[in-house]
PDB file of N, CA, C and O in Angstrom:
ATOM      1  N   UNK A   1       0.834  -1.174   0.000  1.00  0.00           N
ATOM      2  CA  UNK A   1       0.000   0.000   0.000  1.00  0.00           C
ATOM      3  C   UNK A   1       0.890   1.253   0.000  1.00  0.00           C
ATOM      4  O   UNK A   1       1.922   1.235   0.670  1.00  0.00           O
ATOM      5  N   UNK A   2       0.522   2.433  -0.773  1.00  0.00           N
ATOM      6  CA  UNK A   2       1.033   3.817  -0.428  1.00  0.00           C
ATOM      7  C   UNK A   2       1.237   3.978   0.979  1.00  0.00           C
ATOM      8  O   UNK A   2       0.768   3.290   1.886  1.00  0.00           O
ATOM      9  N   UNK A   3       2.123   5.142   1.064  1.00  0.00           N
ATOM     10  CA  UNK A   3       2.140   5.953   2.046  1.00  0.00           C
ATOM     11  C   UNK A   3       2.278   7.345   1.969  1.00  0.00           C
ATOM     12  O   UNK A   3       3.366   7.899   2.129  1.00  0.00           O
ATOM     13  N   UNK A   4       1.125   8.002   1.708  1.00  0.00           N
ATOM     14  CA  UNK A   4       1.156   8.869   0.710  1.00  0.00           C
ATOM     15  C   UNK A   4       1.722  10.078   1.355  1.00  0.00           C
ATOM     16  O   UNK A   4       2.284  10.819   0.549  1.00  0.00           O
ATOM     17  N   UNK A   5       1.730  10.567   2.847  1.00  0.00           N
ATOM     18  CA  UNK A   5       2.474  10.537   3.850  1.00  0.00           C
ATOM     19  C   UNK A   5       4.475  11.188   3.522  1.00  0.00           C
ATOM     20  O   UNK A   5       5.236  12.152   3.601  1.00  0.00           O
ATOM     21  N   UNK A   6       4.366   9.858   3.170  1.00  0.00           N
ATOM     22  CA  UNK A   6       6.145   9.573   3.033  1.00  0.00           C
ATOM     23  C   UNK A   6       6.347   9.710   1.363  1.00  0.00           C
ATOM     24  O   UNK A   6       7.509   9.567   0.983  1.00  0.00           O
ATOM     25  N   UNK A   7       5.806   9.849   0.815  1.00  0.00           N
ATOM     26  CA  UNK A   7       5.482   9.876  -0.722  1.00  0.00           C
ATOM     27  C   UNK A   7       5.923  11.745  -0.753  1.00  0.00           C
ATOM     28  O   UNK A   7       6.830  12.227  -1.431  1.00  0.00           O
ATOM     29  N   UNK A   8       5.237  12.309  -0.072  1.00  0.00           N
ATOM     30  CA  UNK A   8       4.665  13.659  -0.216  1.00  0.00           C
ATOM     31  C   UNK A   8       5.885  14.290   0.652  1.00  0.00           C
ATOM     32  O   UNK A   8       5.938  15.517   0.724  1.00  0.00           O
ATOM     33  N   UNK A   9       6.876  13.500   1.321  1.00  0.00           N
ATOM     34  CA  UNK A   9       7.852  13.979   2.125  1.00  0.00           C
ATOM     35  C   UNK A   9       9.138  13.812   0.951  1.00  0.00           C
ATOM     36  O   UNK A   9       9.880  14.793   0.926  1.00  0.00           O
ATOM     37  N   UNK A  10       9.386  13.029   0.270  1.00  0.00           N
ATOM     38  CA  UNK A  10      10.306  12.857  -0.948  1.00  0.00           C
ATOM     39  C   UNK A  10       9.796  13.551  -1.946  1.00  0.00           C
ATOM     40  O   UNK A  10      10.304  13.215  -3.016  1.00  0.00           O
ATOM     41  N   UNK A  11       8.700  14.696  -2.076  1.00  0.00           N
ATOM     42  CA  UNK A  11       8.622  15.300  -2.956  1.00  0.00           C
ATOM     43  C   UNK A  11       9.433  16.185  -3.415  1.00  0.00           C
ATOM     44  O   UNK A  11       9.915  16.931  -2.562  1.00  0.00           O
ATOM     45  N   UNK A  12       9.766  16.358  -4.564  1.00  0.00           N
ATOM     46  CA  UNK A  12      10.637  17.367  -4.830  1.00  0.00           C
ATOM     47  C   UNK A  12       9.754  18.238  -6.296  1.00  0.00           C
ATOM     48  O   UNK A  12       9.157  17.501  -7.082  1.00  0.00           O
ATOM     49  N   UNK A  13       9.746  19.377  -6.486  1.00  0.00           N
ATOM     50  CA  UNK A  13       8.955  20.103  -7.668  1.00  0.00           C
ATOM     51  C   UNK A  13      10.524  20.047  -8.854  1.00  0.00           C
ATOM     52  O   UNK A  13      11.750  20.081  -8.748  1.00  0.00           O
ATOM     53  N   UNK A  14       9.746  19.972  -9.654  1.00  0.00           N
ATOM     54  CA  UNK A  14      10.655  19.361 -11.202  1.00  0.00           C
ATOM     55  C   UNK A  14      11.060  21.047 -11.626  1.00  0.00           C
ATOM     56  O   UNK A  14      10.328  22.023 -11.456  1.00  0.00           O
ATOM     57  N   UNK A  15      12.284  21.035 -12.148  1.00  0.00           N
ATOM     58  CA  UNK A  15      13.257  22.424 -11.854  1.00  0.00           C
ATOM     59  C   UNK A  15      12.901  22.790 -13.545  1.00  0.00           C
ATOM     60  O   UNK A  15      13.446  23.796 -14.001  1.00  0.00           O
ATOM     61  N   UNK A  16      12.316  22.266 -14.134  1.00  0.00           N
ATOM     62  CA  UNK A  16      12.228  22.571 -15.927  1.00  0.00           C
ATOM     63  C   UNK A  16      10.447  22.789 -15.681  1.00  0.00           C
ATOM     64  O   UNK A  16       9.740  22.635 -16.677  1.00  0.00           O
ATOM     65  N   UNK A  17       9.982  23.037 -14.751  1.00  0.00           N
ATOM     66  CA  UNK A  17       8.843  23.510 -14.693  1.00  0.00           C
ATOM     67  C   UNK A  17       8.612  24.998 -14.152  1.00  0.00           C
ATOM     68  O   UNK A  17       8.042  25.954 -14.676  1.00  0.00           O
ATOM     69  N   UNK A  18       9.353  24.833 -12.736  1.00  0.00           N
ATOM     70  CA  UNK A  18       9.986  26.188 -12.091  1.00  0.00           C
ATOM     71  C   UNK A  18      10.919  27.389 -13.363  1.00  0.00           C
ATOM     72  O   UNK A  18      10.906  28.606 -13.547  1.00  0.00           O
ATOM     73  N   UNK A  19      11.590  26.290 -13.959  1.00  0.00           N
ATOM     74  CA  UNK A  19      12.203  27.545 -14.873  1.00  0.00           C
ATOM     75  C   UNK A  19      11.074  27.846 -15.943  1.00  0.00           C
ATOM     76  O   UNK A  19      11.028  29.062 -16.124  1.00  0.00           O
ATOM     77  N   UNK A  20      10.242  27.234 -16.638  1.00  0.00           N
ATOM     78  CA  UNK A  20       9.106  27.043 -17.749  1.00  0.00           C
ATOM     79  C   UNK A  20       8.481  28.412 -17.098  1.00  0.00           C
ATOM     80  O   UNK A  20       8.308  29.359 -17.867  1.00  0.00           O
ATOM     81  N   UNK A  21       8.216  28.525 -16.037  1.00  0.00           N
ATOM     82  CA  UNK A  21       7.026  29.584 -14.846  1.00  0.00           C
ATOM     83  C   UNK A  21       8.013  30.742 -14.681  1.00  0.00           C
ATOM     84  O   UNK A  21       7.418  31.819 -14.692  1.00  0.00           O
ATOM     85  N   UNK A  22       9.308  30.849 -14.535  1.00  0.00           N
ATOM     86  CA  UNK A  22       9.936  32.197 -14.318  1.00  0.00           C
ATOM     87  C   UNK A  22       9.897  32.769 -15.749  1.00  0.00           C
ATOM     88  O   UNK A  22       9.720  33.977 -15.909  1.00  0.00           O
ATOM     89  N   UNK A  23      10.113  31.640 -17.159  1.00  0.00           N
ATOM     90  CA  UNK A  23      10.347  32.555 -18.544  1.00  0.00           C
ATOM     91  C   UNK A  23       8.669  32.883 -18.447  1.00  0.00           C
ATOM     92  O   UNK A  23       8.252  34.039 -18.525  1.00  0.00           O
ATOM     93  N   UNK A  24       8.101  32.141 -18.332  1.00  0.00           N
ATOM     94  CA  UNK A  24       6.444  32.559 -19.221  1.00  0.00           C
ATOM     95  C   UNK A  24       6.096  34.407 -18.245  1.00  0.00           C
ATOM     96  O   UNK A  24       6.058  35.538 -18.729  1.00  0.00           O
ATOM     97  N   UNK A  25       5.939  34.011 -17.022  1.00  0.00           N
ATOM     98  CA  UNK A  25       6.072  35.519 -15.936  1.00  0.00           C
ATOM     99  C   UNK A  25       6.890  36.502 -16.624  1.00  0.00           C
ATOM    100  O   UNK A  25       6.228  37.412 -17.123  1.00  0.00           O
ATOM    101  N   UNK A  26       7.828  36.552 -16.747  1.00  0.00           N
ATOM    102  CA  UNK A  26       9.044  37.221 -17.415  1.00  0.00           C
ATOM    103  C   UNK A  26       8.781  37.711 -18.950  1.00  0.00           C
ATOM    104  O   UNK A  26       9.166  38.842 -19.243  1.00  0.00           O
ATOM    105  N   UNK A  27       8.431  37.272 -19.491  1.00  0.00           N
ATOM    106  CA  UNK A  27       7.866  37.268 -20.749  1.00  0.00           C
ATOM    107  C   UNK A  27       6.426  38.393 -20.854  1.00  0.00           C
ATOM    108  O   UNK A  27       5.221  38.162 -20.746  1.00  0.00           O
ATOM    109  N   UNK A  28       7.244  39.751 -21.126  1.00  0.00           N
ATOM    110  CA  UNK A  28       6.007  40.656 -21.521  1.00  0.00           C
ATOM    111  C   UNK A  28       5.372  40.843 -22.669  1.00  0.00           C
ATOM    112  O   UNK A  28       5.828  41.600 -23.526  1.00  0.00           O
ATOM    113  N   UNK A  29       4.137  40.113 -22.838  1.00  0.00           N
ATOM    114  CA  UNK A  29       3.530  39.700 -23.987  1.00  0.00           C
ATOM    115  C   UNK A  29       2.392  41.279 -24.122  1.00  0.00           C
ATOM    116  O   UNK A  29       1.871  41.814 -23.144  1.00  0.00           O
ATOM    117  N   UNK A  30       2.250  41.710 -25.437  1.00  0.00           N
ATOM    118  CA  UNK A  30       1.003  42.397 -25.498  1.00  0.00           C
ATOM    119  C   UNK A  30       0.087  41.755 -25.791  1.00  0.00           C
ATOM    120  O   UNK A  30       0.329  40.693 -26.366  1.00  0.00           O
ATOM    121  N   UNK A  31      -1.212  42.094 -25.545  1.00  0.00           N
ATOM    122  CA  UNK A  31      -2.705  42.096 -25.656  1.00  0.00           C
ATOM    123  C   UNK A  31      -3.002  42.805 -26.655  1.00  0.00           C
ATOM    124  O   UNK A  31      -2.108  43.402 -27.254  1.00  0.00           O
ATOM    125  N   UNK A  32      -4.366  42.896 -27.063  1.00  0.00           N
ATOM    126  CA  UNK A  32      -4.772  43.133 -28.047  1.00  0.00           C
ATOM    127  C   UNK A  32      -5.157  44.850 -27.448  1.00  0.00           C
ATOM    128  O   UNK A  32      -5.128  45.772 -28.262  1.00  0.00           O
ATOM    129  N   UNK A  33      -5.324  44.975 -26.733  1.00  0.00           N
ATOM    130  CA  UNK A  33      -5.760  46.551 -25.931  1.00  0.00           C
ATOM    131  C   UNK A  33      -4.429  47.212 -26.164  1.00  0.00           C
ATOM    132  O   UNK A  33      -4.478  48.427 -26.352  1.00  0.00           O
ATOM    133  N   UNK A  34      -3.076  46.550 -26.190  1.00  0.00           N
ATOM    134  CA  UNK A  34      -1.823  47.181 -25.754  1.00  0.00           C
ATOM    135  C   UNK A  34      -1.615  47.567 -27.243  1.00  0.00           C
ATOM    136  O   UNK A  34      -1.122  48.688 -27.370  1.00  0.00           O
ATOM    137  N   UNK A  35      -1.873  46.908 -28.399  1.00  0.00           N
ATOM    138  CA  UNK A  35      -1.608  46.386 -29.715  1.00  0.00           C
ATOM    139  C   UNK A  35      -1.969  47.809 -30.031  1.00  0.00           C
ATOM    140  O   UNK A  35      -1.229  48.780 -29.871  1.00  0.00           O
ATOM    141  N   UNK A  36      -4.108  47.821 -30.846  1.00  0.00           N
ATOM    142  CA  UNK A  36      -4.506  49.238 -30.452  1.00  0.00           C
ATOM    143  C   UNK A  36      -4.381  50.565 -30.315  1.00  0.00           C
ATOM    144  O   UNK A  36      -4.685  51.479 -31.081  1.00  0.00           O
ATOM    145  N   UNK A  37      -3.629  50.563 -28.658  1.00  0.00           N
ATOM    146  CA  UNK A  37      -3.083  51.602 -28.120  1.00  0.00           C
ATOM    147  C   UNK A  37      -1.755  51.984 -28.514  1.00  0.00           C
ATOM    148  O   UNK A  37      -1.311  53.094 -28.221  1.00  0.00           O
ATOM    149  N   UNK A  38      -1.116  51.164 -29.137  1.00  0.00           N
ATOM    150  CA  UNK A  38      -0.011  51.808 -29.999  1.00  0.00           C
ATOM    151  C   UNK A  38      -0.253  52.089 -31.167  1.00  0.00           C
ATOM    152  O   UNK A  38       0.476  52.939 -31.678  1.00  0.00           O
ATOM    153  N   UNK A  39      -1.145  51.597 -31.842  1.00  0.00           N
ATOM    154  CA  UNK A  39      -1.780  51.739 -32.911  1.00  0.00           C
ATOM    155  C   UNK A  39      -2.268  53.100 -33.137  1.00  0.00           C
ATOM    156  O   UNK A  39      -2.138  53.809 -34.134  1.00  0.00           O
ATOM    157  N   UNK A  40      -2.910  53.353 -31.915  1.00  0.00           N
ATOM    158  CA  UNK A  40      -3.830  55.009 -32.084  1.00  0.00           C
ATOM    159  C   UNK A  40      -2.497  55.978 -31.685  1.00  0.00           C
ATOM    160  O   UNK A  40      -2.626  57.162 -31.997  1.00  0.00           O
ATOM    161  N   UNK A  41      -1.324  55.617 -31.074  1.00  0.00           N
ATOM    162  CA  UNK A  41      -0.466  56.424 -30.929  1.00  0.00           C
ATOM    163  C   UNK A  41       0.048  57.134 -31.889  1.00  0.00           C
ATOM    164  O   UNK A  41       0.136  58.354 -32.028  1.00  0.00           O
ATOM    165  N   UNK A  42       0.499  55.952 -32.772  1.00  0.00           N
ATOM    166  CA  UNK A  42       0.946  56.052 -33.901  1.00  0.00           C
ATOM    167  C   UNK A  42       0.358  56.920 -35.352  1.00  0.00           C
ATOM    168  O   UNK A  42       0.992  57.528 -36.214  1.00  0.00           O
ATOM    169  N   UNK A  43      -0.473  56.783 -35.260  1.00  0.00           N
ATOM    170  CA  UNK A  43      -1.874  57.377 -36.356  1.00  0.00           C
ATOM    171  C   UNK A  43      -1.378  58.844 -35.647  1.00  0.00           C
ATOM    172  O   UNK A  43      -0.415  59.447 -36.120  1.00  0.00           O
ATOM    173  N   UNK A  44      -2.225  59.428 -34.316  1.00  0.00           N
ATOM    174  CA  UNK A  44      -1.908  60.210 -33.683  1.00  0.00           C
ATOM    175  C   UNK A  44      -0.412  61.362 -34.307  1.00  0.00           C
ATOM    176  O   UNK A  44      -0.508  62.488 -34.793  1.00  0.00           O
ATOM    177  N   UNK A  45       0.948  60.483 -34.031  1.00  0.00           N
ATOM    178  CA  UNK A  45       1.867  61.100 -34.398  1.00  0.00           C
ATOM    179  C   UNK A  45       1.876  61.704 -36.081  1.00  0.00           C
ATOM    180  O   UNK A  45       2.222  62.838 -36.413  1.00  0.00           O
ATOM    181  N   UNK A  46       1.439  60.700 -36.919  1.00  0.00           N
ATOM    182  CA  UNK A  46       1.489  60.689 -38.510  1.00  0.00           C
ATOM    183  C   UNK A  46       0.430  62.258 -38.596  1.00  0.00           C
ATOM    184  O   UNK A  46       0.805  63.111 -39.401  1.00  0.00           O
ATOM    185  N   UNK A  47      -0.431  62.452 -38.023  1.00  0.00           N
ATOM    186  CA  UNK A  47      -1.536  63.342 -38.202  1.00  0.00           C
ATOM    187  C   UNK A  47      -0.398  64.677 -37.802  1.00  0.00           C
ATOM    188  O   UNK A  47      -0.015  65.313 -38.783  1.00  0.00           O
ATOM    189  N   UNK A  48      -0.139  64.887 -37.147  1.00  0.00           N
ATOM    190  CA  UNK A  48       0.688  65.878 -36.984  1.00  0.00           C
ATOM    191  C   UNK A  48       1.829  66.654 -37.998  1.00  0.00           C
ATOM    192  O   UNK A  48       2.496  67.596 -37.569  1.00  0.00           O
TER     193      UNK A  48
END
């Protein structure tokens, strides 16, 4: 039988997951709002 116990005491978290979670965080992605908003910036400047 398990010991799920002693199972959960030899746990260790997998280090290519931890690093997978610091790039994706790290990783400043735009949105479609951010996209847009540079978009109207841009127009904005050309009009001038």
């Amino acid at each position: 039988m398990i010991n799920f116990e002693e199972e959960i005491k030899k746990f260790k978290p997998c280090l290519e997951i931890e690093e997978a979670e610091e790039s994706i965080y790290a990783y400043d992605s735009k949105d479609v709002s951010d996209i847009l908003q540079e978009m109207i910036r841009e127009i904005k400047n050309d009009d001038k």
